[in-house]
N, C-alpha and C positions, 0 to 999 in steps of 0.2 A: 078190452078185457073186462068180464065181469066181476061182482064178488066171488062168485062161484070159483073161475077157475084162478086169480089172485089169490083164494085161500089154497089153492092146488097146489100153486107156485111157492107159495111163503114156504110149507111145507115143507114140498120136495127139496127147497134150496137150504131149509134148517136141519134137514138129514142128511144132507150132501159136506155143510160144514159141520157135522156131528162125526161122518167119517173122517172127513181132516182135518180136527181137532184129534180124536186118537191116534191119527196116524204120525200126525209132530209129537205128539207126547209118547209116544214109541220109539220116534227121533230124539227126541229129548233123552229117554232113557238111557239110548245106543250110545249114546253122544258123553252122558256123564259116567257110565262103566269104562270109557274109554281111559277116565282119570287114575285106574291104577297102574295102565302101562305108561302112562304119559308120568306119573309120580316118580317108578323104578328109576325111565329114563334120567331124570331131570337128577335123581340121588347119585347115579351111576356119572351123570356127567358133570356134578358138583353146581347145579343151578338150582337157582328159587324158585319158589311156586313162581312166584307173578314174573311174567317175562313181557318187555314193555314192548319190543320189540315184537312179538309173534303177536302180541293184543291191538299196536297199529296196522299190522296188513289185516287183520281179523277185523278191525274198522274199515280201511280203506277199499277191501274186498266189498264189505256191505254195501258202502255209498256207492259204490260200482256198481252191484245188483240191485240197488233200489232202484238207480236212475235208470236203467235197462227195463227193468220189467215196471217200470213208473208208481213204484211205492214212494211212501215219504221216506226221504233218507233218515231226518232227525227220528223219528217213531221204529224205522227197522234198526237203527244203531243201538238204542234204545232195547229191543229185543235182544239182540248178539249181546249187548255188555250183559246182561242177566243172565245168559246160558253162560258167559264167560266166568261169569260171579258164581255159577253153580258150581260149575266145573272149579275150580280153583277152590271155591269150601269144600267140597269132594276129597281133593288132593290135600289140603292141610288135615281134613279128619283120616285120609288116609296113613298118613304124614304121623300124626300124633300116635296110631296104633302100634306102630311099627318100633 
């Protein structure tokens, strides 16, 4: 490979993670709108935001798709607790409006 086509490649490969970068953060969106059905639920069924129990298979799930698709586990766990942390300040500021 040249410079030439190396600078083709960096390129193409930084607009290909520029689509899938918006397209998780798209997910990301879908993901924390989901926080006011999951809110109603939780009020209707006399439960807390934080559920320790749905947050361990929400772990144990991940270390199962890291090692599958050969990510680091500790780094993808890492991700999921964040969108979990989002989602759950979602639902508390949902929480407080109400």
């Amino acid at each position: 490979m040249d410079e030439s086509q190396a600078m083709k490649l960096l390129q193409e490969s930084r607009e290909k993670i520029d689509i899938i970068d918006n397209e998780i953060i798209t997910l990301i969106s879908k993901r924390t709108a989901l926080a006011q059905k999951i809110i109603n639920a939780k009020i209707t069924l006399g439960m807390e935001i934080q559920d320790k129990k749905r947050e361990q298979h929400i772990h144990e799930k991940t270390r199962k798709i890291a090692r599958e698709f050969q990510i680091d586990e500790d780094m993808l766990s890492q991700i999921m607790k964040i969108l979990t942390d989002i989602n759950k300040k979602e639902q508390e500021q949902l929480l407080r409006r109400k």
